[in-house]
Each structure stands twice: as C-alpha cells, then as structure tokens.
C-alpha positions as CSV (number, residue, x, y, z in Angstrom):
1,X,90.1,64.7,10.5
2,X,87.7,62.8,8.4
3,X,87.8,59.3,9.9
4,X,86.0,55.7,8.0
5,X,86.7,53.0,10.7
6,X,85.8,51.1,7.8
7,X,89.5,52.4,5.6
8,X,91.5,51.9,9.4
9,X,90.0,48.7,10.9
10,X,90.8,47.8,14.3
11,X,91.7,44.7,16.0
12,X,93.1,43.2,13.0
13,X,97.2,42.2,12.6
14,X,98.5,43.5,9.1
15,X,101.7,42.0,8.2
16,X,104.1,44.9,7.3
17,X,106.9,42.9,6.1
18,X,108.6,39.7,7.3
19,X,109.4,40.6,11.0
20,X,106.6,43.5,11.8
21,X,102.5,43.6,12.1
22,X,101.0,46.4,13.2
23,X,97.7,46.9,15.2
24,X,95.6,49.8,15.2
25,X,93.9,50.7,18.2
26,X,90.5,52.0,18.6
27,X,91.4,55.8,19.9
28,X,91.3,58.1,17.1
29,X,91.1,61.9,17.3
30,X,93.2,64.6,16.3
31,X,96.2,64.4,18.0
32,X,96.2,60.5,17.3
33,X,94.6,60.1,13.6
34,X,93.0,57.0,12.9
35,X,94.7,55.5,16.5
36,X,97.9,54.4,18.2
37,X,99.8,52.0,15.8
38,X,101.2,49.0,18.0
39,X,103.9,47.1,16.6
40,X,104.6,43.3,16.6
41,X,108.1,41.8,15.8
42,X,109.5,38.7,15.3
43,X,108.4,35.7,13.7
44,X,110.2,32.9,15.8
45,X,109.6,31.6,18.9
46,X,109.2,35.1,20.5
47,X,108.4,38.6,19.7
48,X,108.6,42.6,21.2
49,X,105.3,44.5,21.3
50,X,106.1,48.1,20.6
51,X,103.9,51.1,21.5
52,X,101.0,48.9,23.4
53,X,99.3,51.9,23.7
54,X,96.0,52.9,25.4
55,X,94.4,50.4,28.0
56,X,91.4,49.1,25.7
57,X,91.0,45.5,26.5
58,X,89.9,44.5,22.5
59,X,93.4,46.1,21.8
60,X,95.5,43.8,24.1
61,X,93.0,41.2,22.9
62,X,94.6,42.1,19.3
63,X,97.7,42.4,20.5
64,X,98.0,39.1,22.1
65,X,95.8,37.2,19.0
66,X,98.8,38.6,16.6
67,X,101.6,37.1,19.1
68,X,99.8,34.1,18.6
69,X,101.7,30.5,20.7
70,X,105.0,33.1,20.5
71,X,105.9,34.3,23.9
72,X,106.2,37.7,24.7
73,X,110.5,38.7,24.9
74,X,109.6,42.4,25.7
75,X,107.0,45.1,25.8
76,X,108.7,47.9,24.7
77,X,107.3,52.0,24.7
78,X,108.8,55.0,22.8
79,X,107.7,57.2,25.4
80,X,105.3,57.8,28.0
81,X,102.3,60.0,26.7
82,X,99.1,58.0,27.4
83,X,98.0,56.5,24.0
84,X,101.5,54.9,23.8
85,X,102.5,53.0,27.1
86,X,99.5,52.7,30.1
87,X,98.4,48.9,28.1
88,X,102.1,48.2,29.2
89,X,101.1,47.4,32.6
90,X,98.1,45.0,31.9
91,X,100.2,43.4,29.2
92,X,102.9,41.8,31.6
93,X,100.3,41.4,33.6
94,X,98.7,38.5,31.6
95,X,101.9,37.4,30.2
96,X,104.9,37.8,32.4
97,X,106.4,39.7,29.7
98,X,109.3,42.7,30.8
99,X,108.7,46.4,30.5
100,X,111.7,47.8,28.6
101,X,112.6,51.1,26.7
102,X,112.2,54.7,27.4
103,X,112.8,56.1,31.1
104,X,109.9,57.1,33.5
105,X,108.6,60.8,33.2
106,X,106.6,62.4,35.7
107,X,106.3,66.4,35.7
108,X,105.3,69.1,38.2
109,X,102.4,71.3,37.0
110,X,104.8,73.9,36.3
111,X,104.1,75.1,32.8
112,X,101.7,75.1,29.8
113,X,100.9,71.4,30.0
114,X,99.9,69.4,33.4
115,X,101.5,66.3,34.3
116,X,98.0,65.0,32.4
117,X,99.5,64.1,29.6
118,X,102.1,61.6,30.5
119,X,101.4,57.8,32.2
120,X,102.6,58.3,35.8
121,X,102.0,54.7,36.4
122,X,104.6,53.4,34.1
123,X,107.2,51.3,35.8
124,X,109.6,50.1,33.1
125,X,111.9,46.5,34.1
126,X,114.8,47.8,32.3
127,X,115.5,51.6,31.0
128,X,117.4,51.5,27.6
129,X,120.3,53.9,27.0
130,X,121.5,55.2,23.4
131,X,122.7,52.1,21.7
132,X,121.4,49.4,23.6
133,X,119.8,46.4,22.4
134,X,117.1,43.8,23.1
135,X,117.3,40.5,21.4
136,X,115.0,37.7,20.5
137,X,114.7,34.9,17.9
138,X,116.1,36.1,14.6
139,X,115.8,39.9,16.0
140,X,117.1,42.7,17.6
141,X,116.0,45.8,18.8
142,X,118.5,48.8,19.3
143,X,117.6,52.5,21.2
144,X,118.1,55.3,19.7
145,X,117.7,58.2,21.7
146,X,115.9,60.7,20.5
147,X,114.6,63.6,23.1
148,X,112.6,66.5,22.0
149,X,108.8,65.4,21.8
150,X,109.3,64.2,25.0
151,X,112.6,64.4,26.7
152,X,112.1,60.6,27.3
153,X,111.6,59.8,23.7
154,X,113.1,56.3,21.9
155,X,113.0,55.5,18.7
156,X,113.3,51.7,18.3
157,X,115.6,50.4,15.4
158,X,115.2,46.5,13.6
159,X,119.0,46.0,13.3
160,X,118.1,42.7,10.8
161,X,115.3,44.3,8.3
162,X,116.6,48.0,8.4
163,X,112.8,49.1,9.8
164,X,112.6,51.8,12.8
165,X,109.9,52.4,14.5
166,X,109.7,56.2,15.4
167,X,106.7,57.0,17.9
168,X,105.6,60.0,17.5
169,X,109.1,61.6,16.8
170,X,108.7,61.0,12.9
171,X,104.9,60.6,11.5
172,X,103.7,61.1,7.8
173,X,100.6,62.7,8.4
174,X,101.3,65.2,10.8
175,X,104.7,67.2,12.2
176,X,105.4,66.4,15.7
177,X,103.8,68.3,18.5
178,X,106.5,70.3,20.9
179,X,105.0,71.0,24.1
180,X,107.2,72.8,26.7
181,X,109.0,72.7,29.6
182,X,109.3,69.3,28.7
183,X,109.0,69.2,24.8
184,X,112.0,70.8,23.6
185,X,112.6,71.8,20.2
186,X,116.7,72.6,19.6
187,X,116.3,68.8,21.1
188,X,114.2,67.9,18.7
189,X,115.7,69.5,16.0
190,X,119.0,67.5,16.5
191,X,117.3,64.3,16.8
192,X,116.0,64.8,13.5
193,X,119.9,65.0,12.3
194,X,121.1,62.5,14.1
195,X,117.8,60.5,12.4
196,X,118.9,61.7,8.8
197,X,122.4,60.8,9.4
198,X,121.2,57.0,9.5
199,X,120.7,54.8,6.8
200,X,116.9,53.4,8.2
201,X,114.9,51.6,5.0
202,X,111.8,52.4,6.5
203,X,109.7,54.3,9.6
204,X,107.0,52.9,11.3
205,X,105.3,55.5,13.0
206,X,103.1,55.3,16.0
207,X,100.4,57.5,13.9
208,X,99.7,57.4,10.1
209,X,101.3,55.3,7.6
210,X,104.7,54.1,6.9
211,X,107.7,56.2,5.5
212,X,109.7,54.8,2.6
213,X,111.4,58.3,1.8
214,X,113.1,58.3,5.2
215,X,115.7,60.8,4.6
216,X,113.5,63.6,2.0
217,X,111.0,63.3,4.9
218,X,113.4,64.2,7.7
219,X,114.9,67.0,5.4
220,X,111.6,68.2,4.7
221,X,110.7,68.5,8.5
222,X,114.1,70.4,9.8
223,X,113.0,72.7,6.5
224,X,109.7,73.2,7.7
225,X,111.0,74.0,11.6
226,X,113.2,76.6,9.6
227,X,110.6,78.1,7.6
228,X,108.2,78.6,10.9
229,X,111.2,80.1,12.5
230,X,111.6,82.4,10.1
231,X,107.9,82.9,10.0
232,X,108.1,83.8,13.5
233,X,111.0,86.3,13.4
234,X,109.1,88.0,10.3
235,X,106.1,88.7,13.0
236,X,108.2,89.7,15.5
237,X,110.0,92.3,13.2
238,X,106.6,93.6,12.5
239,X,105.8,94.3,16.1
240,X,106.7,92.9,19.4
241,X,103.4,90.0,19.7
242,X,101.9,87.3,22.3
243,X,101.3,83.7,20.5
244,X,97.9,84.3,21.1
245,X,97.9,87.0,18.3
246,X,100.9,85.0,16.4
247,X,98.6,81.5,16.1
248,X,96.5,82.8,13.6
249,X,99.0,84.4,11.4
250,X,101.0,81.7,11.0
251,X,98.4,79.1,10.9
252,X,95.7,80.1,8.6
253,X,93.5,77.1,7.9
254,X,94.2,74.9,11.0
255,X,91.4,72.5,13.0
256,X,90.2,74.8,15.7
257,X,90.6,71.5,18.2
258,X,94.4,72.0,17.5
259,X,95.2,75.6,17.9
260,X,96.3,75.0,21.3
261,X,98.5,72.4,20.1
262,X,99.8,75.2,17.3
263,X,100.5,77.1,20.3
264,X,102.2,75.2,22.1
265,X,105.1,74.4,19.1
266,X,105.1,78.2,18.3
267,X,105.9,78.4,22.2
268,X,109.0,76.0,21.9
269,X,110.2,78.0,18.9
270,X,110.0,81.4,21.0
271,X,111.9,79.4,23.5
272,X,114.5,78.2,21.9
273,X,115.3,81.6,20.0
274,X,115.3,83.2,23.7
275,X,117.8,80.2,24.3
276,X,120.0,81.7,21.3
277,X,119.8,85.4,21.8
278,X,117.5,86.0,19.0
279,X,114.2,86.9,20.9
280,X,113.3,88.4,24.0
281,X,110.0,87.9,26.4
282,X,108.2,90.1,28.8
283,X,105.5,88.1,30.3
284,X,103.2,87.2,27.4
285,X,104.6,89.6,25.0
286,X,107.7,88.6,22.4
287,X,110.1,90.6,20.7
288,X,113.0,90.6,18.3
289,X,116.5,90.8,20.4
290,X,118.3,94.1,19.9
C-alpha cells in the first residue's frame, strides 16, 4: 500500500453529511489501509461513537474533540477484531458512556488463526440482536446482523439519513478477509444478500472510502466470491492441490504481506464446497468430489 499521512490525516473530524464525522486513526497497514475509520453520529444533544477502534490515546482525544459538549448515548463496535473495539473500554471509562452492539467473541487456538486476533477484553453493556435499535437526539441506530467476517459481525444502520456503517463486512478498497473456523464464508455470502436486498443510500466502511453504488458494489462482491470459486474448482479439476500451491495461481500479483490472508479466504472457499459436496480434503491436500 502506498500510504501519504499527508492525503489521510489523522486526528481531524470530517463531516460526512449532516448526522456523521468520521475519524481516522493513526494505524495503517495492510490489512487496515490508511487506518480504522471511527464514526461520529448525531448532531443534538448526544451522539454514538461507532468502531472506536485501536487504544491510541490522540485517537480518543479525536474522538472526544469531535463529540464536542454532546454527551456520549453509546459506544457502539461492529465486531471485535482489535483495530475496531479495545478504545471501547477507555472510552466509557472517561465518559460514562455504555458499550453496545455486537456480542463478545473469544476463540480456542483451534485452527488457522489464534484467539490473537480478536479483543478478549471487550465487555459490551448491552448485546444488540437483528433489528434492534439504539436511539438518541434526532437518531437512531438499528443492527443488522451480518455474520461471516466474524461470526459476531454488525452492521450499524442510520434509520433517519439512510447511511450504514458496514465494518469491515463491505469496504471499497479491499474484499473482506474470511478467516476460518470462525470466518465463515456461505455466512458471509448471505449477508451480502440480505445487504443487497436493502435500500441503504450509502456505506461507511471501517476502511477506505465511502460507497455511493451500494447495491453494483454488493453485486460485484457475491460475483467476485463466484468467480474465485470457480477459479478454485478449475484447479482442483486440474489436479487434486494444497492452498499452498493454489495461492499463487489464483493470486498472481498480490502484496507478499498478504498471502496468508489469500490463504486464509481460499481456505473458507474449500470449506464451504466440502460443506456442499463439491470438494473433498485429505489432510492438506484438496480434490474435486466424485
């Protein structure tokens, strides 16, 4: 990733429209772009802070300098990876403010990916199902469940402005990552219908810019999924393969830093053809069913 701090400025709160700022926070890299995008909303006597993201004190600095005299009505995380929800904690620390949104997730070490990855220390006040709502001065905030990056995953919907904020489900710059036994992509694949079934004006993703093209965008992700399927299957008729060997076929001009990443998302897709009969595994080694 080529990254100017000077084009993606931290500390700073950029008015997106009427009842959203965003701040960036200073954690780039490649699995983050320029940095965790926290949200702001409201405009009244009280706002939600979505996405607080990493614990860098000039970021909750920045977060509290864009709430401004307003008081805090909710801190509020998409999920639990840990440039999205650990600020959570210090952040109702200072203000009082409840924890509320997606549900606690701690994993065993009992597949590709340690528990590493995930905040274990995040305590949420109040878990939101499918379809609940938070409410605040001219706002509110509805859940919308949407597992497969994470099985905890929330997408946060702005029921007055039409704007949904869509962690790292949905991001312009980059596909999502789907890391088993906990990332899980038939999930994922029917959250993103059940996202292109709503009528959403426009995304704010944790990562990368905003989406105006909701619905071409969602199509265009369950198209790529597809295409890498049938990508995989291709292989797999060619030869029976590990995803060791199957990483750099399919990914031909990718970031070194993110091949295990690659493999990780080629993983779920092996799983979840396994799941429907299409593939079969023997240890490391992958094969076409039949």
């Amino acid at each position: 990733m080529d990254y100017d701090p000077s084009k993606f400025p931290t500390g700073l709160s950029e008015q997106m429209e009427p009842l959203v700022a965003r701040v960036l926070a200073g954690n780039p890299s490649p699995y983050t772009y320029t940095g965790t995008q926290t949200y702001v909303v409201g405009n009244g006597r009280d706002r939600a802070v979505i996405d607080p993201g990493p614990v860098i004190d000039d970021h909750i600095d920045a977060i509290l300098a864009s709430v401004g005299d307003a008081k805090i009505r909710a801190i509020m995380c998409t999920h639990t990876h840990r440039d999205h929800s650990p600020a959570a904690a210090p952040l109702s620390e200072r203000t009082g403010a409840p924890i509320i949104g997606c549900a606690p997730l701690v994993l065993a070490d009992d597949g590709p990916r340690s528990d590493e990855s995930f905040d274990k220390h995040y305590a949420p006040d109040q878990v939101l199902a499918d379809g609940e709502t938070v409410s605040g001065d001219g706002w509110t905030i509805e859940a919308v469940a949407t597992p497969g990056h994470t099985s905890n995953h929330l997408c946060l919907a702005v029921q007055e402005s039409g704007a949904l904020f869509t962690g790292d489900h949905v991001m312009a710059w980059s596909t999502s990552v789907i890391v088993p036994p906990d990332g899980n992509m038939s999930d994922y694949m029917a959250s993103l219908q059940k996202l292109y079934e709503r009528d959403d004006n426009v995304y704010y993703p944790a990562h990368g810019k905003k989406v105006t093209n909701t619905r071409q965008l969602v199509r265009g992700m369950m198209g790529h999924r597809k295409q890498r399927e049938r990508q995989i299957l291709k292989l797999l008729e060619e030869g029976s393969a590990a995803i060791v060997d199957m990483v750099p076929q399919m990914y031909k001009r990718l970031d070194p830093r993110l091949k295990g990443a690659a493999g990780q998302s080629v993983r779920a897709h092996l799983l979840d053809l396994k799941d429907r009969g299409r593939v079969t595994q023997s240890g490391e080694v992958w094969a076409v069913a039949g």
